[in-house]
N, C-alpha and C positions, 0 to 999 in steps of 0.2 A: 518758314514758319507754318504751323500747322491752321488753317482755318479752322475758328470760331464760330462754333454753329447755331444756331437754338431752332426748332422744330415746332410748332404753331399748327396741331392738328397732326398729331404724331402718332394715332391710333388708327386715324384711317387710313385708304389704298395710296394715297400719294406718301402719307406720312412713313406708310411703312415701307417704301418701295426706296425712299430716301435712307432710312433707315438701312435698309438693304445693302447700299452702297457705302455708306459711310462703315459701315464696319465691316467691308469689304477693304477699306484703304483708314486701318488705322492710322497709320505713318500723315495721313496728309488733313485728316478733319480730327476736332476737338470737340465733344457734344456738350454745349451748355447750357443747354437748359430744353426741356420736353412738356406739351401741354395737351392733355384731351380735354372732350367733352363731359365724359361722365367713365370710362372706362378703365378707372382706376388698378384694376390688376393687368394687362395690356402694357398702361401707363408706368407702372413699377416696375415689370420685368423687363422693359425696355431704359430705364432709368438707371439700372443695376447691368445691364447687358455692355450698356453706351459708357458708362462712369459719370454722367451727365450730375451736372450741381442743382438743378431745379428742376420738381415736377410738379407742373401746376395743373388741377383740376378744373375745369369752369363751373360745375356740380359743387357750388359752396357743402351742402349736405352730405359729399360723399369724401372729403377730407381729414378723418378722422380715422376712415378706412384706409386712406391712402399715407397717412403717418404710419401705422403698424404696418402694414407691408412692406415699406421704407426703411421701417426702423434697422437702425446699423450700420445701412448704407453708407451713408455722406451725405447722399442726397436730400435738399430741403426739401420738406412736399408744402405745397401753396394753395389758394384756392383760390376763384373770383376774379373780376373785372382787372382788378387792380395790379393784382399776378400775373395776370394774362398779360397786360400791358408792362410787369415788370420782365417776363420771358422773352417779351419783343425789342424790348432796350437796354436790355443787362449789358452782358460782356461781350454778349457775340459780335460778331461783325458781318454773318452773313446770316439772313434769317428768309426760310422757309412760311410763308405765308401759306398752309393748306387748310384753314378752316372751312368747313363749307357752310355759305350762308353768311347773312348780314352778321352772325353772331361774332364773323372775321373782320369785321371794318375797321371796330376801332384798336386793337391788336395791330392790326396792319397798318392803319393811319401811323401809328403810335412808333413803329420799327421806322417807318418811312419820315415821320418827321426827327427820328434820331439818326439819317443819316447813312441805315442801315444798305447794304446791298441786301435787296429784297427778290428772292424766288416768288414770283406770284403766282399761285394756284389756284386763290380765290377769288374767282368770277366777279362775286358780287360786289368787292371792293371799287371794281372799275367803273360795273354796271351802273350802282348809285350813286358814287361821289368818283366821279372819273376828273371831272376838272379840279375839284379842291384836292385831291390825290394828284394828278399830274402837277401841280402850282406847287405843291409841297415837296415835290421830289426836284425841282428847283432849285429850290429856295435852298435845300438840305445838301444837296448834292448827293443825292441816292440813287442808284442804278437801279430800276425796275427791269429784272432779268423775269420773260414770261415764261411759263412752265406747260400749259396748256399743248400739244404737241403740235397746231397749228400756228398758235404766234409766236414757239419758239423757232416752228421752220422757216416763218416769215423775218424774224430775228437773225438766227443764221443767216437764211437769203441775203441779207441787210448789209453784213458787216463789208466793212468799204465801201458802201455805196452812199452817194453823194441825194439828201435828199429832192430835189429837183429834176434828177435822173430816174427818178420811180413815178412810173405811170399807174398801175395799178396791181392791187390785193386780190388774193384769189385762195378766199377759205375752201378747202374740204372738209368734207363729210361724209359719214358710211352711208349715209341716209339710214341708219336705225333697223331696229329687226322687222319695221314694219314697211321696207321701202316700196316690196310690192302689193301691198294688199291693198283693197280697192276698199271705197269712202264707207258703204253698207259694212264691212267689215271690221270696221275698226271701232263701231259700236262695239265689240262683243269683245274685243281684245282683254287681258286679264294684267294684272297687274304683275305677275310671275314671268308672263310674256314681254311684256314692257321693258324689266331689269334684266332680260336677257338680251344681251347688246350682241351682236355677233362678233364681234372683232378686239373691244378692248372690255378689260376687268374693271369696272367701275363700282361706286355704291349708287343707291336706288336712285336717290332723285335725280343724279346727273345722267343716269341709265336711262332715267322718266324722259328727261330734256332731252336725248339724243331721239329717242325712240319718237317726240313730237315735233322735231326740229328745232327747240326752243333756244337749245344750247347750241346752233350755229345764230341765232337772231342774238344772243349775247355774245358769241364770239365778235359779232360782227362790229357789236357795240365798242367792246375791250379792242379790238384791231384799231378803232376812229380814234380810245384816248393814248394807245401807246404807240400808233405811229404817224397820226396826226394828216390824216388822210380823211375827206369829206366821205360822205355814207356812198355816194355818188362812184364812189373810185374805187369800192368793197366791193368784189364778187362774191358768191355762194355756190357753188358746182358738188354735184355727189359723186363718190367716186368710194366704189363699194368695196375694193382691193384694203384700202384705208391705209397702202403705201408712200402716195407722194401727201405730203401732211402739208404743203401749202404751198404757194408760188410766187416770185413775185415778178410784174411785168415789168419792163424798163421804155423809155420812150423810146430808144432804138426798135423795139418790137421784140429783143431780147426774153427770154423767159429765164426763170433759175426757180428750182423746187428744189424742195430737201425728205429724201425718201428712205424710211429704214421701215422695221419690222414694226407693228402694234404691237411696240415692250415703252411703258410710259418710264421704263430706266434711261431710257436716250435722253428723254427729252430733261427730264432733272439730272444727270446726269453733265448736262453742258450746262445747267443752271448753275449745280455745285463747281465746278471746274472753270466755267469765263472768270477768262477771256481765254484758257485753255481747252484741252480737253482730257479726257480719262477713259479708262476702259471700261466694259459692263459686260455683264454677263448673258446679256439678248443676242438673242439667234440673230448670225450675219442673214441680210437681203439675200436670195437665191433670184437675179430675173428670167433665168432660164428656165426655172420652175412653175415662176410668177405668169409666166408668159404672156399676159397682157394686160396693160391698164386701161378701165374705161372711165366714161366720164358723161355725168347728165346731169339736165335743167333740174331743179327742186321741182317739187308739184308742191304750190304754192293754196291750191285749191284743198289737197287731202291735208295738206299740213299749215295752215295758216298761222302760226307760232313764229315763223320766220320772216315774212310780211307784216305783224303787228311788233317785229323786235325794230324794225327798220322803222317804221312811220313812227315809232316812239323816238329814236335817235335823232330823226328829222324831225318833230314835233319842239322836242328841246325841254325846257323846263324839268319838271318833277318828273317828266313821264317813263324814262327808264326806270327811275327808283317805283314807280306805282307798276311799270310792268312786270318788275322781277319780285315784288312783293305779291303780288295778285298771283302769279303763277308759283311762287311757293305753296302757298295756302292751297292753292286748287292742287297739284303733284301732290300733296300731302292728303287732300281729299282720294285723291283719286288712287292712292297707295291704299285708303282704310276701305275702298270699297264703295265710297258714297258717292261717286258719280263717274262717270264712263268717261273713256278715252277721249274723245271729240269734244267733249265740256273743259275739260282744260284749257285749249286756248278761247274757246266762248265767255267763258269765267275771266279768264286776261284781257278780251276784249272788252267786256261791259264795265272790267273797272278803268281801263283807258277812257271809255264813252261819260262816267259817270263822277269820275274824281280828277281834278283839275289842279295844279300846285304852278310855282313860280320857281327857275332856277333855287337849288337851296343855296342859302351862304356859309352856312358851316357844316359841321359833322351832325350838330345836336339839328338842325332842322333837317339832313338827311334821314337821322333815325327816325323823329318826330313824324317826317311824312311816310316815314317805313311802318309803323306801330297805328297809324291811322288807316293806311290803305288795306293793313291785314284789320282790322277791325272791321274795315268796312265790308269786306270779301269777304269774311265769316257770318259776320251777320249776313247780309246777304242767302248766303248757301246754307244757314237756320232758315231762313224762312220761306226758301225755295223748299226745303227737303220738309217743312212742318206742313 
């Protein structure tokens, strides 16, 4: 039987990289349903491309646009929250989680509490509701397959492995296009410098988070809720090749990494396909070529983003969802120009220093302290920049 798919952020680079594959292997996936953000012509022509039964917009206002482009098709066009969480628990049976940003939680909640087997690509899902997400993937019996191309190496790594036999996690990282430039220098860095990542294709913000380390201090977060390993047992190493994508240690002293090319088709590629695998169209591994891999400590000092991801993990309570909220708003500052590269995580620190919350207990007081801590971080950088 063919898998049932639905696509949750079908416009952007994960979305369309999956897209990619999927209509590479007609024969083996069924597209049911596709959702952007606002990119409504993107959104149609892949809707018409795939044969897909639903295309929902999260841009209520641009639906009207997205019904005439449609028209003829088959395909419903939808709009809104509601859409969004009908894309995530329709028919499919396997759903792509790639929205990026909180605006993915409840979309993603929503697949996960119906059971779905869930590609997870969105960071933030983990970041701020990691334990009410893990309890519900329980309760559902939902596979949380990660998509990210370290914890799916670390997933790989995994399989047959007896949990009590894993010693320790050991995230890579490019270290960013700014791994050697030194602390004076990083004032001046530009935002076009930023989203040029050396090694994979990514969109801005995630490109922002790599380039500050932010996006390994969340990775580090998403490794503690999906393999349930204390922060203590999470390394962080840079390794500028951006070949070996994770490790895992075993208490023999054993090692196992899982190593291909910087093509994000690998790693969704084994998300579409588990408990199998498929082919893709990324350049085989050359190590002959490759001829060496290296590997170094973070500088913890130029990049403090990765040290404030960690003491938010071990802190506990609200404080991942304040530190990934704090640091959107500042990456989104720091994209329009209104404050320099190094205030980024300064910005993330002061809202860790300044707003204080209690484990949430649902999704609504996860948003709630998500729509407060951005409040407060804008105001805030009003009245810094006034």
């Amino acid at each position: 039987m063919k898998r049932r798919i639905s696509i949750l952020g079908a416009t952007g680079s994960v979305g369309q990289s999956t897209l990619d594959l999927v209509t590479r292997s007609p024969d083996r996936f069924e597209v049911v349903a596709l959702t952007a953000q606002s990119k409504v012509r993107e959104l149609a022509a892949a809707a018409r491309r795939t044969g897909a039964k639903l295309a929902v917009v999260a841009d209520e206002a641009r639906l009207p646009e997205l019904r005439e482009l449609l028209d003829g098709s088959g395909c419903r066009a939808a709009a809104g929250q509601e859409a969004l969480s009908e894309a995530a628990t329709g028919e499919a049976d396997w759903v792509m989680a790639a929205i990026v940003g909180c605006a993915g939680l409840l979309p993603t909640m929503a697949a996960v509490e119906a059971g779905k087997t869930v590609a997870l690509a969105n960071k933030e899902a983990l970041i701020t509701a990691g334990q009410l997400m893990i309890s519900a993937a329980r309760r559902s019996g939902t596979t949380l397959v990660p998509v990210d191309s370290e914890h799916n190496a670390i997933f790989q790594c995994l399989v047959g492995a007896r949990a009590e036999d894993v010693s320790r996690l050991i995230i890579t990282g490019s270290g960013g296009p700014f791994r050697t430039t030194s602390a004076n220098d990083l004032r001046n860095v530009t935002p076009a410098e930023a989203v040029s990542h050396p090694k994979w294709s990514m969109g801005a913000k995630i490109s922002v988070d790599s380039a500050t380390l932010m996006n390994k201090g969340l990775e580090l977060i998403e490794a503690h809720y999906l393999f349930g390993l204390e922060s203590s047992r999470i390394d962080v190493v840079i390794h500028p090749q951006s070949t070996v994508h994770s490790l895992v240690e075993f208490i023999d002293g054993s090692l196992l990494a899982q190593l291909g090319s910087a093509d994000m088709r690998i790693p969704i590629a084994y998300a579409l396909s588990w408990p199998g695998r498929m082919e893709t169209p990324a350049a085989p591994l050359d190590l002959v070529e490759l001829g060496r891999l290296d590997f170094e400590a973070p500088d913890l000092e130029r990049f403090p983003a990765l040290r404030l991801a960690r003491e938010a993990l071990e802190a506990g309570g609200g404080a991942t969802i304040i530190l990934n909220a704090a640091n959107e708003i500042a990456v989104d500052l720091f994209l329009a120009g209104r404050i320099c590269f190094p205030e980024i995580a300064s910005m993330v620190s002061n809202a860790l220093d300044r707003i204080a919350a209690p484990a949430p207990g649902s999704i609504e007081e996860v948003t709630a302290l998500d729509s407060e801590t951005r409040a407060k971080v804008s105001a805030a950088a009003r009245e810094s920049c006034s």
